[in-house]
C-alpha positions as CSV (number, residue, x, y, z in Angstrom):
1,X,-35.4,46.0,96.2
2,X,-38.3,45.6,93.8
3,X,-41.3,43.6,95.3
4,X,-43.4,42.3,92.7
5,X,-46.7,39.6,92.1
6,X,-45.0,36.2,91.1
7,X,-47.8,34.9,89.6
8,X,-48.7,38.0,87.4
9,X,-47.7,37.5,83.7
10,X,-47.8,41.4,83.3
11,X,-45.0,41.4,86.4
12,X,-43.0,38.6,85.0
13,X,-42.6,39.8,82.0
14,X,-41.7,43.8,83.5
15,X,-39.2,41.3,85.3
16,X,-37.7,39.8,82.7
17,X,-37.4,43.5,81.0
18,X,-35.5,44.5,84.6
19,X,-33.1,41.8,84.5
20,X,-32.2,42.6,81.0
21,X,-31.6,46.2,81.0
22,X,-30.5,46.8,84.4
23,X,-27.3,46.7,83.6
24,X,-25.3,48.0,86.3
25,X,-27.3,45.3,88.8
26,X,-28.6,48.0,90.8
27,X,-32.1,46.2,91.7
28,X,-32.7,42.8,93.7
29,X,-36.1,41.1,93.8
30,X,-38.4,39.9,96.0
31,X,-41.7,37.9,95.2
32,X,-44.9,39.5,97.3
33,X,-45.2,35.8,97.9
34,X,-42.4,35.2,99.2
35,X,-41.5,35.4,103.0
36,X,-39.2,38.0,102.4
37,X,-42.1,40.2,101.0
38,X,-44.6,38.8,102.9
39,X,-42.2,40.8,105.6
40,X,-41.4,43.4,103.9
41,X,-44.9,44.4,103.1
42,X,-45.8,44.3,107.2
43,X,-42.8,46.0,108.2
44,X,-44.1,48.8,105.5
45,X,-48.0,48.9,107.0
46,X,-49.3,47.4,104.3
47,X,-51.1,44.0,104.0
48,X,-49.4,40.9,102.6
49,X,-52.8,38.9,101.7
50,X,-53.5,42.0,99.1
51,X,-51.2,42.3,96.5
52,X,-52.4,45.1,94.3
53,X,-49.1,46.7,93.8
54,X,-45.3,47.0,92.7
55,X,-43.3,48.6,94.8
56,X,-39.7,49.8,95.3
57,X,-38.2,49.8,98.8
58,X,-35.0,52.3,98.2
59,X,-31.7,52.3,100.0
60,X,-33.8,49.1,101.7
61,X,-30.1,47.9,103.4
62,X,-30.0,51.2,105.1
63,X,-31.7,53.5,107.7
64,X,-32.8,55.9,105.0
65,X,-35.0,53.4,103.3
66,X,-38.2,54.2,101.8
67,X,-41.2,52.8,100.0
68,X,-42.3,54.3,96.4
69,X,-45.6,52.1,94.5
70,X,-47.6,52.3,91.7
71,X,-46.7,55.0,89.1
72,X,-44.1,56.1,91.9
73,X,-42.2,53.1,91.6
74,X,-41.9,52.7,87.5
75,X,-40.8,56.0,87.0
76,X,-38.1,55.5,89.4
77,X,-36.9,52.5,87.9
78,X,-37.0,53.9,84.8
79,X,-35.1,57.0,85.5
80,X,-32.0,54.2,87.5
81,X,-32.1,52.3,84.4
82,X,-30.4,55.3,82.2
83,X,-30.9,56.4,78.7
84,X,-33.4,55.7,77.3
85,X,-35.6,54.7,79.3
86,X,-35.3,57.4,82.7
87,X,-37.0,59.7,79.8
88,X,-40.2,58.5,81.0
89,X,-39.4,60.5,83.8
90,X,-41.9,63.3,81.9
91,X,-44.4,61.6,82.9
92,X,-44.0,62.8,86.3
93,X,-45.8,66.2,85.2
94,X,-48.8,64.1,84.9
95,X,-50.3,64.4,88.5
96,X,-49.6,61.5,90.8
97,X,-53.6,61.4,91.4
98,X,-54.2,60.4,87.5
99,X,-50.8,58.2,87.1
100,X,-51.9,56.0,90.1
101,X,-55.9,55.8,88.6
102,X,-54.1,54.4,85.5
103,X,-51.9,52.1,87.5
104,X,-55.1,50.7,89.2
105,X,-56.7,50.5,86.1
106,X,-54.0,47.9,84.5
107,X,-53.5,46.5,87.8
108,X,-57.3,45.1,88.6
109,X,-57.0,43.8,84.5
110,X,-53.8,42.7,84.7
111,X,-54.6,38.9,85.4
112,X,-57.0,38.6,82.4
113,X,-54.8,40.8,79.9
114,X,-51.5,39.2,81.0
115,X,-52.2,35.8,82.5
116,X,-51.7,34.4,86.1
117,X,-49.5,31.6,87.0
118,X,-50.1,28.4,89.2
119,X,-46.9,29.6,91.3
120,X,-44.1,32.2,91.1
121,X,-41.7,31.4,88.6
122,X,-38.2,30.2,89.8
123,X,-35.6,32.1,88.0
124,X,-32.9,31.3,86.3
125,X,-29.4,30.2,87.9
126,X,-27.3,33.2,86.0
127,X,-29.5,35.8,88.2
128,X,-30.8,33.9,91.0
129,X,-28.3,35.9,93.4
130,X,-30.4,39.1,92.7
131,X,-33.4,37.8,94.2
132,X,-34.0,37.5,98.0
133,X,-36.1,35.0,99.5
């Protein structure tokens, strides 16, 4: 499951990119926003009033499930979305320390570069059953 900021432009459009190219459906969404990630994110440790990050929760439906964010969480959606896009995977030989600095870096500008909506977008019938509420 992919959480992600609703009313970030930046994040709705990396959505939009998901829900084209993930082609074998392997993702489902959650808004931070929503209840749903307003849970998740407690149930993780983290705090649902500051949304600073996306984040992946892995095998989420089963006992093994785990939390990968920032720089963490792109590269392993890129490397489930297949050719070409897992070759960004290089970029894990970039250390984690500098990939999450560049993260934050985009994420505090993200709002004034991207845009921030009024509410989170509702999305559209043909994929609504891959997102959770």
């Amino acid at each position: 499951m992919a959480l992600y900021d609703g009313v970030c432009g930046l994040c709705n459009r990396l959505l939009q990119f998901l829900l084209r190219h993930d082609h074998r459906g392997l993702f489902s969404f959650a808004s931070l926003q929503s209840a749903v990630g307003h849970a998740m994110v407690e149930q993780l440790g983290g705090n649902p009033g500051e949304l600073t990050t996306f984040a992946v929760v892995a095998d989420y439906r089963t006992r093994s499930a785990h939390v990968l964010t920032k720089s963490d969480a792109a590269l392993f959606v890129a490397r489930e979305l297949g050719w070409p896009w897992k070759a960004m995977r290089v970029l894990a030989l970039v250390p984690k320390g500098l990939r999450d600095r560049t993260y934050d870096l985009v994420a505090r500008r993200r709002y004034g570069m991207f845009g921030r909506y009024d509410r989170c977008l509702v999305p559209r019938p043909e994929v609504r059953s891959r997102f959770i509420d």
